[in-house]
PASEBA-1860 file (N, C-alpha, C; in nm, 3 decimals):
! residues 316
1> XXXXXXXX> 9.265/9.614/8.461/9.235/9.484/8.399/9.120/9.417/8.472 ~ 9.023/9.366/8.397/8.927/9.263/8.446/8.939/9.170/8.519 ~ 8.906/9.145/8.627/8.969/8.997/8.740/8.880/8.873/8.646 ~ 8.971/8.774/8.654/8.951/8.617/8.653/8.838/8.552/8.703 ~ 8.800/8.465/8.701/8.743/8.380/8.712/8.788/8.258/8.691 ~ 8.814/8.211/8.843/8.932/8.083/8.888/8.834/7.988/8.937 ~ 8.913/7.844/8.908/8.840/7.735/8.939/8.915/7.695/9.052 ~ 8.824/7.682/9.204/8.932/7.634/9.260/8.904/7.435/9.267
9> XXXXXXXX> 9.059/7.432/9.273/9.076/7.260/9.181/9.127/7.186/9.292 ~ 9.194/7.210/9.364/9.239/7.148/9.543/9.218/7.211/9.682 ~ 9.163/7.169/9.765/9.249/7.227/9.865/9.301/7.142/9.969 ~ 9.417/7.189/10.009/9.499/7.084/10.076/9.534/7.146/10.209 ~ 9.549/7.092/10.347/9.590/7.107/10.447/9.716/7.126/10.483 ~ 9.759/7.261/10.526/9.937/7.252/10.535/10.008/7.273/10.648 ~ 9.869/7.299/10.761/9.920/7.316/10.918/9.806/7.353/10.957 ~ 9.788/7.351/11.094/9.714/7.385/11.193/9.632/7.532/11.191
17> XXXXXXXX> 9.520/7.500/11.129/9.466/7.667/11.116/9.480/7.715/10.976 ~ 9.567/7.635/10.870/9.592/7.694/10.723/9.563/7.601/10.615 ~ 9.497/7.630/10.515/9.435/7.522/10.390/9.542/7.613/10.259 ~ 9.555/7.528/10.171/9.607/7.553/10.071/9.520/7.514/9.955 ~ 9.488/7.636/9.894/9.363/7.651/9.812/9.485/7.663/9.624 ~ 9.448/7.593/9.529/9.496/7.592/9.387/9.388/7.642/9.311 ~ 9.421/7.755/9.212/9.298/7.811/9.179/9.372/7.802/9.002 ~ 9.289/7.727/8.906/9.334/7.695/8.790/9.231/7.782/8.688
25> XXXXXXXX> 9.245/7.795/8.588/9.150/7.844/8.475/9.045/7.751/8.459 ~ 8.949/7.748/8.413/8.828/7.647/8.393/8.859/7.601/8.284 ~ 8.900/7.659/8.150/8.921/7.602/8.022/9.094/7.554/8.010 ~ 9.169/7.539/8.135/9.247/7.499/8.156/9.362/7.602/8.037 ~ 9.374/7.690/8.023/9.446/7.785/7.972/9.566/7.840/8.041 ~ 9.669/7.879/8.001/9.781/7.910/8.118/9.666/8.041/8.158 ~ 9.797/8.103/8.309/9.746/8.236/8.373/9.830/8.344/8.343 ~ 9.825/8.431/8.369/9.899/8.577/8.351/10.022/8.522/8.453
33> XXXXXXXX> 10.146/8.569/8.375/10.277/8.566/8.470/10.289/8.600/8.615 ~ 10.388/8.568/8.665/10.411/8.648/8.824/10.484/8.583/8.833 ~ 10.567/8.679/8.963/10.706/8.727/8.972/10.738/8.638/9.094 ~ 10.829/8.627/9.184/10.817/8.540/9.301/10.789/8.740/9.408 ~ 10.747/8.708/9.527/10.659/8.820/9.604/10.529/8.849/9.548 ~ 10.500/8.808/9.488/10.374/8.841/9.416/10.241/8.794/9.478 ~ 10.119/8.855/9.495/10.029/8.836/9.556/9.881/8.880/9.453 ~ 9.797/8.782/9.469/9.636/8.811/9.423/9.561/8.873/9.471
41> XXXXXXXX> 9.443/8.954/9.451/9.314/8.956/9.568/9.234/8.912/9.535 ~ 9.137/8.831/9.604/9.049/8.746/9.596/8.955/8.838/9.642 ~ 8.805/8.810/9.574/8.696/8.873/9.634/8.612/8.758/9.690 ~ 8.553/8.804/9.793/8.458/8.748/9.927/8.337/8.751/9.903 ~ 8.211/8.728/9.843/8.093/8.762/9.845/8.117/8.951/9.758 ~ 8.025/9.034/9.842/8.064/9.154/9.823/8.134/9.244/9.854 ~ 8.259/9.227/9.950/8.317/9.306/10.028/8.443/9.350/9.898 ~ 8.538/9.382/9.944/8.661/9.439/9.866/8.727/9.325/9.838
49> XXXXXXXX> 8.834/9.305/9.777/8.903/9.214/9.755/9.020/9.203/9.834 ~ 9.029/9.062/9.891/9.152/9.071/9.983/9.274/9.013/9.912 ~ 9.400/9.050/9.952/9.545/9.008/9.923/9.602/8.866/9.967 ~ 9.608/8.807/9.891/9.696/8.665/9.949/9.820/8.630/9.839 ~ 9.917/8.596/9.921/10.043/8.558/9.833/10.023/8.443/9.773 ~ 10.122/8.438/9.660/10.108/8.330/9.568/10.255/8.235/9.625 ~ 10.216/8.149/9.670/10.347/8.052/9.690/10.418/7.938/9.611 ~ 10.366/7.910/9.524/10.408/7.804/9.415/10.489/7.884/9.325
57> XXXXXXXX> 10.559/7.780/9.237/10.672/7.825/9.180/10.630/7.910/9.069 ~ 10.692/8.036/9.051/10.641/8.142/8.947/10.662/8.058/8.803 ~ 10.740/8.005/8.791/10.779/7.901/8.630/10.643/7.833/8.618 ~ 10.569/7.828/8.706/10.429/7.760/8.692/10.347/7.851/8.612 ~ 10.267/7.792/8.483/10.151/7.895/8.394/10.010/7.862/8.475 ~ 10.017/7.716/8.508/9.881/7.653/8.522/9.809/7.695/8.617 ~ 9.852/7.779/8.719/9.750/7.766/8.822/9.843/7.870/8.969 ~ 9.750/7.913/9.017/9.825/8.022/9.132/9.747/7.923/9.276
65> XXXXXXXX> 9.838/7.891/9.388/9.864/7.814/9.454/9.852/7.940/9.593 ~ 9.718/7.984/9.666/9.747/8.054/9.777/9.734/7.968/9.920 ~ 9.790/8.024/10.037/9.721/7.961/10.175/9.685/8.053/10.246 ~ 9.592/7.986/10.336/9.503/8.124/10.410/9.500/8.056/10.563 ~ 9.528/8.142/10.647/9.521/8.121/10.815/9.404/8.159/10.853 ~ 9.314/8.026/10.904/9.190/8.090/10.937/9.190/8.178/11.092 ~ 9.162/8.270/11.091/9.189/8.374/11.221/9.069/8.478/11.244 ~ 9.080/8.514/11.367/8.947/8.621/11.407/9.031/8.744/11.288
73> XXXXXXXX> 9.008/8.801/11.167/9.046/8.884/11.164/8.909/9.012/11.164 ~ 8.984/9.119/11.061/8.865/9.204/11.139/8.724/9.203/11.063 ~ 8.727/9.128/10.988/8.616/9.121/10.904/8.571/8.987/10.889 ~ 8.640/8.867/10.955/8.595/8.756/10.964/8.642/8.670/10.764 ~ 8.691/8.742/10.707/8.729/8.723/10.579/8.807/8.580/10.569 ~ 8.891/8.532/10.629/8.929/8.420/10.665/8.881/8.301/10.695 ~ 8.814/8.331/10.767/8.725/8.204/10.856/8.585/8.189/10.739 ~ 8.544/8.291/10.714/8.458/8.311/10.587/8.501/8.211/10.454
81> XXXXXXXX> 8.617/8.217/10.396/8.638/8.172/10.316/8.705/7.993/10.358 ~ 8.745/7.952/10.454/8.805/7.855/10.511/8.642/7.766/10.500 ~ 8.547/7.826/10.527/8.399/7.785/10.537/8.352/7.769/10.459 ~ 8.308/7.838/10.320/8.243/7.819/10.224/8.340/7.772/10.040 ~ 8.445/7.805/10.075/8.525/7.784/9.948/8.517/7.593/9.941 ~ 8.511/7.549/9.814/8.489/7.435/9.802/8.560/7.428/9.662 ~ 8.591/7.249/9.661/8.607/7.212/9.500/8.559/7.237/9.380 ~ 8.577/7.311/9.289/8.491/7.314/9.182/8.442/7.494/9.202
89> XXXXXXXX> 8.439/7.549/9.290/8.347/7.689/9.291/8.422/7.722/9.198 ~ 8.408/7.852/9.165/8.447/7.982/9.071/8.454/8.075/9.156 ~ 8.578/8.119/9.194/8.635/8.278/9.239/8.655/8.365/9.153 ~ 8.602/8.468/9.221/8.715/8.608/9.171/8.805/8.627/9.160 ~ 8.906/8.676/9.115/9.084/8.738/9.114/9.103/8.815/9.033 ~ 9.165/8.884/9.063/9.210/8.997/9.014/9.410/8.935/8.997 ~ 9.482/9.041/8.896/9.607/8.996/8.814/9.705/9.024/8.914 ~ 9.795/8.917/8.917/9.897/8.917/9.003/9.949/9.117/9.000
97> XXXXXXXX> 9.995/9.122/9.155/10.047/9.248/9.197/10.210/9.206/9.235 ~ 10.306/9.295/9.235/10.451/9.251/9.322/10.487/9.370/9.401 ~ 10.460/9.391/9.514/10.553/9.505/9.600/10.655/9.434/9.680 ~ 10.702/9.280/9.669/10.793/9.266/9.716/10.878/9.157/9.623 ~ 10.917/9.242/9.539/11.015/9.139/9.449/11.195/9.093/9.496 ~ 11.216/8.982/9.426/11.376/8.982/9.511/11.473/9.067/9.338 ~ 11.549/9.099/9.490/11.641/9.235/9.377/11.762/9.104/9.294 ~ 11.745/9.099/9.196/11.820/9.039/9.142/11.986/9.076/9.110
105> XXXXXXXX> 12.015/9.181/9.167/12.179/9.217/9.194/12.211/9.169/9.330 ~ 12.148/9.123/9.403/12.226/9.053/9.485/12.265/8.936/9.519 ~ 12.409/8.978/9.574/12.459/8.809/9.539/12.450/8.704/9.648 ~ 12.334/8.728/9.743/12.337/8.626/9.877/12.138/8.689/9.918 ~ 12.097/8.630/9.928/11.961/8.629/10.032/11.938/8.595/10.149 ~ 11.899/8.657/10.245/11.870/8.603/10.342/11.706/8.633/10.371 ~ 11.656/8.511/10.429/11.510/8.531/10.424/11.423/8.520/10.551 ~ 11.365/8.607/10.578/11.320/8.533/10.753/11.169/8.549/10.721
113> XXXXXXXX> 11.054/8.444/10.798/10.907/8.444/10.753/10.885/8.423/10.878 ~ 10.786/8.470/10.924/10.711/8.417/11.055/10.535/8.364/11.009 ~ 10.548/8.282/11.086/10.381/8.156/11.052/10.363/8.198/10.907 ~ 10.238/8.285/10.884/10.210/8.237/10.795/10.255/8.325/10.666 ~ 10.330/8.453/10.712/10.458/8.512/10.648/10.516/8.418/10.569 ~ 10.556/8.278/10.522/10.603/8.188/10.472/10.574/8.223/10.328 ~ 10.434/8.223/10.276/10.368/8.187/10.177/10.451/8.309/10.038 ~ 10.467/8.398/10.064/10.556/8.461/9.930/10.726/8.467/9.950
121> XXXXXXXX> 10.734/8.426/10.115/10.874/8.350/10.104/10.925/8.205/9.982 ~ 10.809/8.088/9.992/10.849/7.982/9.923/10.853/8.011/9.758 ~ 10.725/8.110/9.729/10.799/8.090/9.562/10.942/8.188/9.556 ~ 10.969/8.263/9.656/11.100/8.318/9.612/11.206/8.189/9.644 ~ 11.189/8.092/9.720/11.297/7.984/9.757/11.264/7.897/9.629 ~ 11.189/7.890/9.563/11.166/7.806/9.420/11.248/7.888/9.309 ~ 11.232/8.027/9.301/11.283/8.125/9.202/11.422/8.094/9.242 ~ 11.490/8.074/9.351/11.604/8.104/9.416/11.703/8.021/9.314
129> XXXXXXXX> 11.638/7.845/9.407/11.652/7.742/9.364/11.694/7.737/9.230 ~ 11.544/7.799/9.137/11.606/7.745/9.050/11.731/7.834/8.931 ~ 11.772/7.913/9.027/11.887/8.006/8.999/12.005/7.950/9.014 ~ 11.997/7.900/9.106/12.109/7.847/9.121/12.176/7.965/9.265 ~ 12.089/8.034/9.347/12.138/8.117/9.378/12.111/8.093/9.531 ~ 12.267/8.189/9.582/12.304/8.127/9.769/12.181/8.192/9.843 ~ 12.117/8.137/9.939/12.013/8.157/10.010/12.027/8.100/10.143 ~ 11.971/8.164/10.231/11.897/8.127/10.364/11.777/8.127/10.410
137> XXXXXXXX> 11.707/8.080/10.461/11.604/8.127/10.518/11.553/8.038/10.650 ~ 11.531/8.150/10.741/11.490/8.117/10.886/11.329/8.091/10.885 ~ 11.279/7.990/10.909/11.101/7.954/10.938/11.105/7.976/11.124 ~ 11.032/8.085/11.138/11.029/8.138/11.253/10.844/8.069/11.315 ~ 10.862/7.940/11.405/10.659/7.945/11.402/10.632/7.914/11.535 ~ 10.526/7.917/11.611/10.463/7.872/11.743/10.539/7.743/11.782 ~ 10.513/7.627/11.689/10.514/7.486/11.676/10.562/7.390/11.590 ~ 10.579/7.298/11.555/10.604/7.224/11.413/10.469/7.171/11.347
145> XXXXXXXX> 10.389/7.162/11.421/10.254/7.164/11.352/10.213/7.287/11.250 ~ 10.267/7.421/11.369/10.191/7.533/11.302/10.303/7.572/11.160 ~ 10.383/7.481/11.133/10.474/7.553/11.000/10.424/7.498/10.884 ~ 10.367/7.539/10.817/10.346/7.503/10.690/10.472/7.453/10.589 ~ 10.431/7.405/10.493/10.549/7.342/10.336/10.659/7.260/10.439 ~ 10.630/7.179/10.545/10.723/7.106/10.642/10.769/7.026/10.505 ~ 10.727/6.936/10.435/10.788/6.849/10.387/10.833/6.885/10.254 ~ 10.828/6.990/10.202/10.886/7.124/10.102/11.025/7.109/10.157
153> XXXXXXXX> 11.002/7.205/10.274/11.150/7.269/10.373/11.249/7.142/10.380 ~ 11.197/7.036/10.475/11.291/6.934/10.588/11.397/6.938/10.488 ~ 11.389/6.879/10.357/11.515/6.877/10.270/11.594/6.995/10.283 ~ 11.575/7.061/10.241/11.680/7.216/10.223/11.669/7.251/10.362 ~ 11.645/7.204/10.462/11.658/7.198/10.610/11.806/7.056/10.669 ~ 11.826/6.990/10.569/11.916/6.907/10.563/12.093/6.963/10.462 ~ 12.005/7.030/10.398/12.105/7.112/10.327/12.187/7.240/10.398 ~ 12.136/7.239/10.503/12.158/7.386/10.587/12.101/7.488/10.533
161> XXXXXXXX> 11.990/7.498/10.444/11.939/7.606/10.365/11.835/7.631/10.425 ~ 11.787/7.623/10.555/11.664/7.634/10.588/11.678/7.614/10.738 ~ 11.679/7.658/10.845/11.642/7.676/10.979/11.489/7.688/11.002 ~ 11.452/7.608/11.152/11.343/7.668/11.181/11.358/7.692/11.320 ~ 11.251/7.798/11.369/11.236/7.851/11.518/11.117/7.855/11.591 ~ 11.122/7.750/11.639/11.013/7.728/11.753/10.988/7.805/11.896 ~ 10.910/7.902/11.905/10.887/7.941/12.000/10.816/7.889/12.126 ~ 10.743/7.788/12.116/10.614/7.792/12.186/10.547/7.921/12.225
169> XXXXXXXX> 10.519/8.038/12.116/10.463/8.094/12.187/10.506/8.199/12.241 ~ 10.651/8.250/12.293/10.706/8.355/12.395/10.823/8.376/12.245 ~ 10.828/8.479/12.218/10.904/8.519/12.092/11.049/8.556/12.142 ~ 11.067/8.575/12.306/11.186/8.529/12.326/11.279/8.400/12.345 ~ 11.217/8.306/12.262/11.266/8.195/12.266/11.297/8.147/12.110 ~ 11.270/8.246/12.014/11.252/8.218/11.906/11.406/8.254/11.829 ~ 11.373/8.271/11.755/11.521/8.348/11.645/11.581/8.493/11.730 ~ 11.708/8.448/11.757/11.725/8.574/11.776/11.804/8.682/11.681
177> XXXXXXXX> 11.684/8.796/11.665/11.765/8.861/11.590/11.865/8.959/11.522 ~ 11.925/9.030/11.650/12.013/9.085/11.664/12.107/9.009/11.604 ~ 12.153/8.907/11.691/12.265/8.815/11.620/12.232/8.782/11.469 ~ 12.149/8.730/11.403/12.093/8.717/11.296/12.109/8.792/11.215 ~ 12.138/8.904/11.257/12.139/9.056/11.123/12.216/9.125/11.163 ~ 12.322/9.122/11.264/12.436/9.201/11.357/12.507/9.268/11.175 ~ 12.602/9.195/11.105/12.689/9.201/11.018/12.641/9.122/10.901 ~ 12.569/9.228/10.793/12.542/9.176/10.665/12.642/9.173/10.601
185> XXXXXXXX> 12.671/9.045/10.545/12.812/9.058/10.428/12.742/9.161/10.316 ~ 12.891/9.204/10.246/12.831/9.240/10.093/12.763/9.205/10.015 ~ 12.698/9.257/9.925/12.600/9.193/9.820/12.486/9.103/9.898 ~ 12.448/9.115/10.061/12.321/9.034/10.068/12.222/9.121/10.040 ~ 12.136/9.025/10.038/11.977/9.118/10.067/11.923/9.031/10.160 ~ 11.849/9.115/10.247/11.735/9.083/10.347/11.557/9.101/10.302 ~ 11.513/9.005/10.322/11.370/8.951/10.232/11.281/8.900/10.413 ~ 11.160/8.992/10.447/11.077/8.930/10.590/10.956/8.955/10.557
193> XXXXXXXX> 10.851/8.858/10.619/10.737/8.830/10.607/10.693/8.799/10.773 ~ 10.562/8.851/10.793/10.522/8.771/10.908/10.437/8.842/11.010 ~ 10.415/8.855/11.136/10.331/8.909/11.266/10.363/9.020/11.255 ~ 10.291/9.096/11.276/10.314/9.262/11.329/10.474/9.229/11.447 ~ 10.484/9.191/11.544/10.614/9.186/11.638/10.704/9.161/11.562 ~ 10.691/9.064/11.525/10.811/9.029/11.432/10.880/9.107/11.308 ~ 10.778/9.159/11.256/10.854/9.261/11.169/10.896/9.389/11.220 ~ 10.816/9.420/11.363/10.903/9.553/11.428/11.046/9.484/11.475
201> XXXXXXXX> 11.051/9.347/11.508/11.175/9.272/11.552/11.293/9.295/11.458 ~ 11.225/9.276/11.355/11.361/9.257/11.216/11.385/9.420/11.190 ~ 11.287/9.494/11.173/11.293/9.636/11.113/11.410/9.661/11.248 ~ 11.383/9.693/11.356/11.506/9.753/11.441/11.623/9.700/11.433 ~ 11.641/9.554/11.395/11.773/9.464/11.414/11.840/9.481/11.248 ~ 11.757/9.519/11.174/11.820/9.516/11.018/11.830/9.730/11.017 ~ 11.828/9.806/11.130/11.805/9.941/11.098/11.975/9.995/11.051 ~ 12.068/9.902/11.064/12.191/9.919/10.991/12.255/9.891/10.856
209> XXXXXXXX> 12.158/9.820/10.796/12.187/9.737/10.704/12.149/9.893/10.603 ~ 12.272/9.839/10.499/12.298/9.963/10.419/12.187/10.009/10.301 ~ 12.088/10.106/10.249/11.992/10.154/10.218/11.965/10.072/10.062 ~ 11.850/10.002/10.050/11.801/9.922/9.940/11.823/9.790/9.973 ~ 11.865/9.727/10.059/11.922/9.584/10.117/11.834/9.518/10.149 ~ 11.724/9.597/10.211/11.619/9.510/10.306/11.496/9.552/10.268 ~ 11.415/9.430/10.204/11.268/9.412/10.121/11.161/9.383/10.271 ~ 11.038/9.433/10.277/10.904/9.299/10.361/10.818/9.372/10.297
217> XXXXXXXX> 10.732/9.258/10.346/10.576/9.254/10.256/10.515/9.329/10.441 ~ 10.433/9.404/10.479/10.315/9.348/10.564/10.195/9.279/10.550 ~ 10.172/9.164/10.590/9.994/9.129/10.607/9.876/9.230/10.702 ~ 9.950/9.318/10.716/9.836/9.379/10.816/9.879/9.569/10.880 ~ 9.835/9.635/10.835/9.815/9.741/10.844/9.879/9.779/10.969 ~ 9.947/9.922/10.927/10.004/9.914/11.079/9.904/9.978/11.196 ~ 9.904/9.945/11.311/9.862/9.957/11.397/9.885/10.028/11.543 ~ 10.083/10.029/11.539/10.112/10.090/11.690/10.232/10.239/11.643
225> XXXXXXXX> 10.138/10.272/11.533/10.173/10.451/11.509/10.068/10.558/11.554 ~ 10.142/10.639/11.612/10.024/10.748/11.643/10.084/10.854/11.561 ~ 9.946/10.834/11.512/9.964/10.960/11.384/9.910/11.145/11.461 ~ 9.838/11.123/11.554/9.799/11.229/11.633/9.647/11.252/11.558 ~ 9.610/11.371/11.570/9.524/11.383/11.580/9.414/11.438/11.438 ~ 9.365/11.387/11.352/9.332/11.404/11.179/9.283/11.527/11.148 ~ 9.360/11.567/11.064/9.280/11.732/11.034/9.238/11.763/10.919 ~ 9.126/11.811/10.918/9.096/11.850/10.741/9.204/11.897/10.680
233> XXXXXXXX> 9.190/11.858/10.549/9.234/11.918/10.418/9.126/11.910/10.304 ~ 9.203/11.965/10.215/9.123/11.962/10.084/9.223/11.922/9.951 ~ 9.125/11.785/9.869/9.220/11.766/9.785/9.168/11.805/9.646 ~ 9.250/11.874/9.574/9.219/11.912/9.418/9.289/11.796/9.345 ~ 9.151/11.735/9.242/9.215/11.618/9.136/9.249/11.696/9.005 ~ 9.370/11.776/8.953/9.432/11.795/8.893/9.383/11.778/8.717 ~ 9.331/11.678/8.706/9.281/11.610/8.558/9.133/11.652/8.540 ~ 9.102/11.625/8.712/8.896/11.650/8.685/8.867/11.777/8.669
241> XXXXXXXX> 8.928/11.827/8.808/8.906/11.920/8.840/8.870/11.989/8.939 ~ 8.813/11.844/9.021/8.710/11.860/9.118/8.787/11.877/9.233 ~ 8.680/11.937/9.345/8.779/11.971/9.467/8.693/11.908/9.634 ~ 8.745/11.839/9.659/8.662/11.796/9.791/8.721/11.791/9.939 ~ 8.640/11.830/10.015/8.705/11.845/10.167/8.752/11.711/10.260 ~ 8.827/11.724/10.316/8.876/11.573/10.342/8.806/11.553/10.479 ~ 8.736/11.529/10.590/8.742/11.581/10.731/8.773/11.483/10.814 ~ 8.792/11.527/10.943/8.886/11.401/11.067/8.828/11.317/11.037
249> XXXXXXXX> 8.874/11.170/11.028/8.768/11.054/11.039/8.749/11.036/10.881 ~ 8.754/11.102/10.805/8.733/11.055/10.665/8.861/11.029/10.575 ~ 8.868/10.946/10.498/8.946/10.895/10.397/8.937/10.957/10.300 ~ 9.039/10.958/10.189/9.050/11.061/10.051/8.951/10.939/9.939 ~ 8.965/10.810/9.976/8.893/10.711/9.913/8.756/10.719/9.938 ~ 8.705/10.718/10.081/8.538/10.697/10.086/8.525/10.870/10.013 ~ 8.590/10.987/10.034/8.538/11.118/9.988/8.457/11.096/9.882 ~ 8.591/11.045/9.798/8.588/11.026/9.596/8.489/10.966/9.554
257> XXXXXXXX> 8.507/10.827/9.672/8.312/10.737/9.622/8.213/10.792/9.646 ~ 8.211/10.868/9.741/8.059/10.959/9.727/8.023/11.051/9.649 ~ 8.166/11.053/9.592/8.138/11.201/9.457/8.102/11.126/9.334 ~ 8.088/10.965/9.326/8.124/10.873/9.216/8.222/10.869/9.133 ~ 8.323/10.886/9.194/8.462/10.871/9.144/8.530/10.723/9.163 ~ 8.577/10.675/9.059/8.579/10.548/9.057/8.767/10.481/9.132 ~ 8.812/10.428/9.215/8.925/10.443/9.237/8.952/10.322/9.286 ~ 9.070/10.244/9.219/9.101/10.129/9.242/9.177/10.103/9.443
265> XXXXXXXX> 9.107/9.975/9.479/9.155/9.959/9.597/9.142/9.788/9.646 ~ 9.218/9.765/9.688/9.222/9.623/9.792/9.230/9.621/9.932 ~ 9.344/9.679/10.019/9.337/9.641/10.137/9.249/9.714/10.231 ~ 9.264/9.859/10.208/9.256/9.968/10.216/9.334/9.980/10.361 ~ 9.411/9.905/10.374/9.533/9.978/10.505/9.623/10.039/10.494 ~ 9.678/10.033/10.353/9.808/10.118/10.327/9.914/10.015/10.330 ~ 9.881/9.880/10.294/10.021/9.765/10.236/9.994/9.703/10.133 ~ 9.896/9.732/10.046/9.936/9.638/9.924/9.970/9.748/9.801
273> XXXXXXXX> 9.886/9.845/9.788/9.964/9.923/9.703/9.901/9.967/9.558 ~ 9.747/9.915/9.569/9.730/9.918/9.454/9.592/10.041/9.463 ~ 9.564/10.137/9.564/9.542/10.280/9.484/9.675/10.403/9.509 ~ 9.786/10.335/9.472/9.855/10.462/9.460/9.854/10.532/9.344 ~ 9.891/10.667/9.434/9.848/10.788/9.317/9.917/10.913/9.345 ~ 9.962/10.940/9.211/10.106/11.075/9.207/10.035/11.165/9.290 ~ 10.109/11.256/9.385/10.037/11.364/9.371/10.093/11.479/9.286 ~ 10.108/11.592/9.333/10.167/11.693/9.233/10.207/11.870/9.334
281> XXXXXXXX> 10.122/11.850/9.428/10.158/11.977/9.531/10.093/11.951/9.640 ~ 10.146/11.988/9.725/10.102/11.962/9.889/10.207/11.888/9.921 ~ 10.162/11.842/10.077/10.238/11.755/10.163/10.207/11.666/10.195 ~ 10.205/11.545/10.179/10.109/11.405/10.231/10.161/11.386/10.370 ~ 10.079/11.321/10.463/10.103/11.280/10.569/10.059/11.113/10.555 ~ 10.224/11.042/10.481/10.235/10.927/10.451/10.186/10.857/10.562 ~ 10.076/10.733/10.548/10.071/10.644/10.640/10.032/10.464/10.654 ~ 10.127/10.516/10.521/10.132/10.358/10.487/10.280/10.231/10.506
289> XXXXXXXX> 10.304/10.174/10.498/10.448/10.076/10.558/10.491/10.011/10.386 ~ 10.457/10.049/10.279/10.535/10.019/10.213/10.595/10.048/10.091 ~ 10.607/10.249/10.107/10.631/10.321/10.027/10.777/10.303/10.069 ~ 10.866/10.336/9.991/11.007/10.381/10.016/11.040/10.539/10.001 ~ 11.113/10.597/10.097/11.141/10.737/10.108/11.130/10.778/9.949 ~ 11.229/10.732/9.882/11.201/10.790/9.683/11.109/10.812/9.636 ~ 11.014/10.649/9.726/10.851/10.655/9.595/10.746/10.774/9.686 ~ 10.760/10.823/9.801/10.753/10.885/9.886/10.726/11.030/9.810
297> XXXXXXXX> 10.864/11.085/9.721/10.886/11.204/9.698/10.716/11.240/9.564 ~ 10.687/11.134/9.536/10.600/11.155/9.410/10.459/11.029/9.443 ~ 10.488/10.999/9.505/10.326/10.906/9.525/10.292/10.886/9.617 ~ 10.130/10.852/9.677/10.095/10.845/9.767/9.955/10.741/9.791 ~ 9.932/10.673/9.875/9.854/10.553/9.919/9.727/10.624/9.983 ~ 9.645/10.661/9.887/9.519/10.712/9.907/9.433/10.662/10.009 ~ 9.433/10.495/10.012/9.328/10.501/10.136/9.345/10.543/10.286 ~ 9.498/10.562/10.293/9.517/10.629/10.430/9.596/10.708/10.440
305> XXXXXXXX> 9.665/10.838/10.350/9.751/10.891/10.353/9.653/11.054/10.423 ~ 9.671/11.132/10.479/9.657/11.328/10.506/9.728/11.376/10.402 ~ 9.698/11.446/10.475/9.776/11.605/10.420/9.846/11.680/10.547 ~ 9.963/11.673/10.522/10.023/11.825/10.612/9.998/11.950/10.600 ~ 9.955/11.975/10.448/9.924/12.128/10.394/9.788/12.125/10.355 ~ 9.707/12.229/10.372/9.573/12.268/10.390/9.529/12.206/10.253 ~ 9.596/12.184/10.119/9.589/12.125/9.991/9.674/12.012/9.933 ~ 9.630/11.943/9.907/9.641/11.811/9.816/9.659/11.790/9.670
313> XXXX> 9.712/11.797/9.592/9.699/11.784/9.465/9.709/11.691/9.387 ~ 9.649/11.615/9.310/9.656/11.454/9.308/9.629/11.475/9.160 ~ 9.714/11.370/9.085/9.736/11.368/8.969/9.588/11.214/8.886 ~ 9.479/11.339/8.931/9.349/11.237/8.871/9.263/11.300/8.821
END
């Protein structure tokens, strides 16, 4: 599908380091649906398009509601856009994506977000809400400055529906989460967002919780896997025909663009999800964080996945 062309119509301040940008249609027309987990990519000048969650309530047509943490990241994409985005411009976007939807058979949520992890937490606490359905959720942040939707939360923070955890900083002072995830009742689900630590925090403390229970999004590619050491392969596209050598250091994505092969992509770290692609024979050497063992058996996250077997077979 063709990306949008969004007006952005506010932006509002929601903590220390984060703006909350509303991006509406120009002819004021509703937008394409979305789900609560659901996320956009926005394009930057010329670079790729980056991923940001949508946090406003999905029952909303008018307008997709993102926030952005301005941060050294690795492309400066942040601080870039914190800088030049203004009232009135015209963005890019591309159509809402969901790799982290809430499972609607369960009968309890529990939700944990760290900083700025929050942002596809709140439209699921709006979806929740307006379900009528039992929820928790822990706001895990540096500070009370640094938490965003404070005056969203404080209420359903009065309700007992909402905890927050202040670290200053030392994440052993924060949520703890062993205790936190020791004994999932029946029918919960577990829903996390947030820092690279923090989600290795929850992933080990939730590694009991019984199989399909526990949803996260990552913001950021993983980083403290050693995959060892990259070895050629060769992948055959099945449909084309064509056959190209993969070598250490190269991607199955940059290969394809030099052959002019056209192949959809956003993060290119292996967490949002949108060049996956069947394969059909071989062995992938998965290396992405948000396939599930099943989707595992039949698809694979092209911009960073190998090969275990000398061939690849990819259903393109």
């Amino acid at each position: 599908m063709a990306p949008m062309l969004l007006r952005v119509r506010s932006i509002t301040y929601l903590a220390d380091a984060v703006n909350g940008y509303e991006l509406v249609d120009p002819r004021g027309r509703d937008l394409p649906r979305f789900e609560a987990g659901a996320h956009i990519g926005v394009r930057l000048g010329t670079g790729p398009p980056r991923d940001y969650s949508l946090w406003n309530d999905p029952a909303e047509r008018r307008r997709y509601c993102i926030a952005v943490l301005r941060e050294d990241d690795r492309n400066g994409v942040s601080v870039e856009l914190h800088r030049t985005w203004r009232v009135g411009d015209l963005v890019e976007v591309a159509w809402p994506r969901n790799n982290f939807p809430l499972d609607h058979s369960a009968t309890r949520h529990l939700l944990i977000a760290g900083g700025i992890g929050i942002t596809p937490i709140m439209a699921m606490v709006a979806e929740l809400r307006r379900r009528g359905a039992d929820f928790l959720l822990h706001y895990c942040a540096r500070a009370p400055e640094a938490a965003a939707f404070r005056d969203e939360l404080d209420l359903l923070a009065a309700q007992g529906r909402v905890r927050f955890h202040y670290d200053g900083g030392d994440p052993a002072q924060g949520l703890d989460l062993a205790a936190a995830l020791r004994e999932p009742s029946a029918g919960t689900h577990l829903y996390y967002c947030g820092p690279a630590g923090l989600m290795a925090g929850i992933a080990t403390a939730a590694a009991d919780w019984p199989p399909g229970t526990v949803h996260c999004e990552f913001f950021t590619g993983p980083s403290d896997v050693d995959f060892g050491e990259d070895r050629p392969f060769r992948v055959v596209l099945a449909k084309s025909g064509g056959e190209f050598d993969i070598g250490a250091g190269e991607t199955i994505i940059n290969v394809l663009r030099r052959a002019g092969i056209a192949v959809r992509t956003s993060c290119e770290l292996g967490y949002c999800g949108t060049c996956l692609t069947r394969y059909l024979a071989g062995e992938p050497e998965h290396r992405d964080r948000i396939l599930s063992a099943r989707d595992r058996e039949r698809y694979v996250l092209i911009c960073c996945a190998r090969a275990k077997t000398p061939v690849l077979t990819l259903d393109l």
